[in-house]
C-alpha positions as a Markdown table, in Angstrom:
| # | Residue | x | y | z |
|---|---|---|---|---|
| 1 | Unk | -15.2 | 32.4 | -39.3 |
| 2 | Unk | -13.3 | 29.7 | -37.8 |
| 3 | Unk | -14.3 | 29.1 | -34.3 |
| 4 | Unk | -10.8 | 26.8 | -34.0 |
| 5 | Unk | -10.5 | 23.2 | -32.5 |
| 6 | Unk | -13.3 | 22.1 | -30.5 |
| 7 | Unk | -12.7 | 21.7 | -26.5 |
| 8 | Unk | -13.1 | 17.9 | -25.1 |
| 9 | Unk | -16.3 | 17.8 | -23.3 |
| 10 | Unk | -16.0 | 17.2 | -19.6 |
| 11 | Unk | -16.8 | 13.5 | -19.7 |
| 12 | Unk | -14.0 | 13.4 | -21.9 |
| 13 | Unk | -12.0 | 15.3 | -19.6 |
| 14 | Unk | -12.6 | 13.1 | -17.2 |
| 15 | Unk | -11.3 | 10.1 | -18.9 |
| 16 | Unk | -8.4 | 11.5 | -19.7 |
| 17 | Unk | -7.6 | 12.8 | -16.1 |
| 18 | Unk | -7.6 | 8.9 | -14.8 |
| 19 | Unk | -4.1 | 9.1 | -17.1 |
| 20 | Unk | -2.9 | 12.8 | -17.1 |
| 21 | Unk | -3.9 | 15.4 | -14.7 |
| 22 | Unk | -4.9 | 18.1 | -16.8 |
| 23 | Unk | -5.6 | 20.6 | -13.7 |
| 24 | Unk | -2.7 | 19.9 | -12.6 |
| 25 | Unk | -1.0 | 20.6 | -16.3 |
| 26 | Unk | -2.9 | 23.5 | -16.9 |
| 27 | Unk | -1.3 | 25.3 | -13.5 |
| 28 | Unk | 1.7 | 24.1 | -14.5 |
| 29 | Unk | 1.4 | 25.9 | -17.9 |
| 30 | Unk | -0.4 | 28.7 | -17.1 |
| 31 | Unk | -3.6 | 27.4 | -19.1 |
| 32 | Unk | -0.7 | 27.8 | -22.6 |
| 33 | Unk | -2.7 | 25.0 | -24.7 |
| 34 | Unk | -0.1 | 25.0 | -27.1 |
| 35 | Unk | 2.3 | 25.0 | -24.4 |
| 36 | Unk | 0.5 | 22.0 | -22.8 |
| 37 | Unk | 0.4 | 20.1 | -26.2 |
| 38 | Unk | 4.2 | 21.1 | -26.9 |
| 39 | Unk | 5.2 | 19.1 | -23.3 |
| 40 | Unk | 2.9 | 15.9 | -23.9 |
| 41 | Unk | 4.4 | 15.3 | -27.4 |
| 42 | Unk | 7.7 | 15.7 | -25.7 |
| 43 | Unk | 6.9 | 13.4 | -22.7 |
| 44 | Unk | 5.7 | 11.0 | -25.2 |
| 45 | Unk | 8.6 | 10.7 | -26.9 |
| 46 | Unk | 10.4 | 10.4 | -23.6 |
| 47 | Unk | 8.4 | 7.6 | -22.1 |
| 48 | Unk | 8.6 | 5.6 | -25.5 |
| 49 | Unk | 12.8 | 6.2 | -25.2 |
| 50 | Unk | 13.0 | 6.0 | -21.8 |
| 51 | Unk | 10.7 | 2.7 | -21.7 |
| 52 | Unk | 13.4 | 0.8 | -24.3 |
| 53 | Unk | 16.4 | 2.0 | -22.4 |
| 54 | Unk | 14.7 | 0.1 | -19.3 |
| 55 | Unk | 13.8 | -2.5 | -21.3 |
| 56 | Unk | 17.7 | -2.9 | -22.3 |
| 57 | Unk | 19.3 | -1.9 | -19.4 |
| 58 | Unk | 22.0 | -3.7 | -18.4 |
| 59 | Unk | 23.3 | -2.2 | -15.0 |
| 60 | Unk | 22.0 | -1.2 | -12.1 |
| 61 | Unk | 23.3 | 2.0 | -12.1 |
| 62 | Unk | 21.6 | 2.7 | -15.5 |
| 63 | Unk | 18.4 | 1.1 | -14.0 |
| 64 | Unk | 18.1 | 4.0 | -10.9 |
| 65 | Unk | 18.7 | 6.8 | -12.8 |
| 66 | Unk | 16.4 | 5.9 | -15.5 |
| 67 | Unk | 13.5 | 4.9 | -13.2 |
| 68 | Unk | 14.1 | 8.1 | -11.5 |
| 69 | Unk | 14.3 | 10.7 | -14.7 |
| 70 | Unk | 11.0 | 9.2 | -15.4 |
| 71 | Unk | 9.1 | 9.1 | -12.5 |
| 72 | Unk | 10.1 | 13.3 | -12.5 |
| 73 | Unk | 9.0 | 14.0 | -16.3 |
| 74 | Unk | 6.0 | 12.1 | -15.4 |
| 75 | Unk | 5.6 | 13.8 | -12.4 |
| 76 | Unk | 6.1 | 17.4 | -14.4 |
| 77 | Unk | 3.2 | 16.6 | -16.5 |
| 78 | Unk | 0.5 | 14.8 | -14.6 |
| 79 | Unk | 1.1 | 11.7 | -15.7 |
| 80 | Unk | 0.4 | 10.3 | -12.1 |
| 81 | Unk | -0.3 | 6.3 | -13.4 |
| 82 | Unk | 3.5 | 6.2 | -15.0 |
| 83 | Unk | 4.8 | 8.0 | -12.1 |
| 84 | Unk | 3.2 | 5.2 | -9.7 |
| 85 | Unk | 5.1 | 2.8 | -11.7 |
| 86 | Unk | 8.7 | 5.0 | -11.9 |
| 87 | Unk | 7.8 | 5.4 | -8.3 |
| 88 | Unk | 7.9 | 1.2 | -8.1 |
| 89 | Unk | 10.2 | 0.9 | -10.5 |
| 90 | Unk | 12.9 | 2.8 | -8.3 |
| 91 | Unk | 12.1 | 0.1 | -5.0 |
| 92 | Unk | 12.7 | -3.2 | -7.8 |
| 93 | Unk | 16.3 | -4.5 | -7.0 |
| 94 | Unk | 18.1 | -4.2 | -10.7 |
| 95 | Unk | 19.3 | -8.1 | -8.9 |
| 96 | Unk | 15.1 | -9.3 | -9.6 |
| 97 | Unk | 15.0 | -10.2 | -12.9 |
| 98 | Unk | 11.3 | -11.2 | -12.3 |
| 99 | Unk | 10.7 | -8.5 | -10.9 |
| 100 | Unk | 11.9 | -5.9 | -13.4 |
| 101 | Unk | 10.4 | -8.0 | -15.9 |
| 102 | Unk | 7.0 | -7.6 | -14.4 |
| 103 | Unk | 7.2 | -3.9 | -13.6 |
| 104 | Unk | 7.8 | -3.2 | -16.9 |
| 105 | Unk | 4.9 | -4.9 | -17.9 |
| 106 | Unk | 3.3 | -2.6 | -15.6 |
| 107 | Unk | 5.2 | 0.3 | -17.2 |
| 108 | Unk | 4.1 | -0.8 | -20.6 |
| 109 | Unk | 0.0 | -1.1 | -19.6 |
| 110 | Unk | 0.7 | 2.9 | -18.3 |
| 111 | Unk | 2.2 | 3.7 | -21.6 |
| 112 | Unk | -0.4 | 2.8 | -23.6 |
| 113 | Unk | -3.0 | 4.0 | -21.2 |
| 114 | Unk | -0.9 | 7.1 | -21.7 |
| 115 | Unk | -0.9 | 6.9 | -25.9 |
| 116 | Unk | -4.4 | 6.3 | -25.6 |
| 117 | Unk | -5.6 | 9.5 | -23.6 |
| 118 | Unk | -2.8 | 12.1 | -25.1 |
| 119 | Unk | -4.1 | 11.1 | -28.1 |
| 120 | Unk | -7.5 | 11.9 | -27.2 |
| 121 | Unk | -6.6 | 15.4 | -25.5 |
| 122 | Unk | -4.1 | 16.4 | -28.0 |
């Protein structure tokens, strides 16, 4: 018999919740594990997409509703450390070159914080 995949133990848990709330997933899906993985894969893909339109966005227009579609999926999930930066991304004049080049920075790090965990959990 098959006892199926093994559960992350709570430390591990743990370190993943620093990137994606998984309390606040699991409400969200009704405890559905294969609902929960279904919507990180797709949020992943998202954040990589939605991470290179902002990377090569060229108006401001573009720039608000992309840094605002984000900073919802990321908010839908539990990703609360890309959501932060959405969140900061959305107060960054389009005008601030420097400072849209240093948020995305930022929005890079949470990325692969958040590549890093989902792979952990999923």
């Amino acid at each position: 018999m098959n006892p199926g995949p093994a559960r992350k133990t709570e430390s591990d848990q743990s370190n993943v919740g620093n990137v994606i709330d998984l309390e606040h997933l699991d409400q969200y899906t009704l405890g559905d594990r294969g609902l929960q993985s279904e919507l990180l894969q797709l949020f992943r893909i998202q954040l990589m997409n939605q991470t290179k339109s902002l990377v090569s966005c060229d108006t401001e227009s573009n720039w608000k509703s992309g840094t605002h579609t984000l900073k919802g999926a990321a908010r839908a999930v539990g990703a609360w450390q890309v959501c932060e930066v959405a969140e900061a991304m959305e107060q960054i004049s389009f005008a601030d070159e420097q400072g849209r080049v240093a948020i995305l920075e930022r929005l890079t790090a949470a990325r692969t914080a958040f590549e890093s965990h989902v792979g952990q959990y999923l």
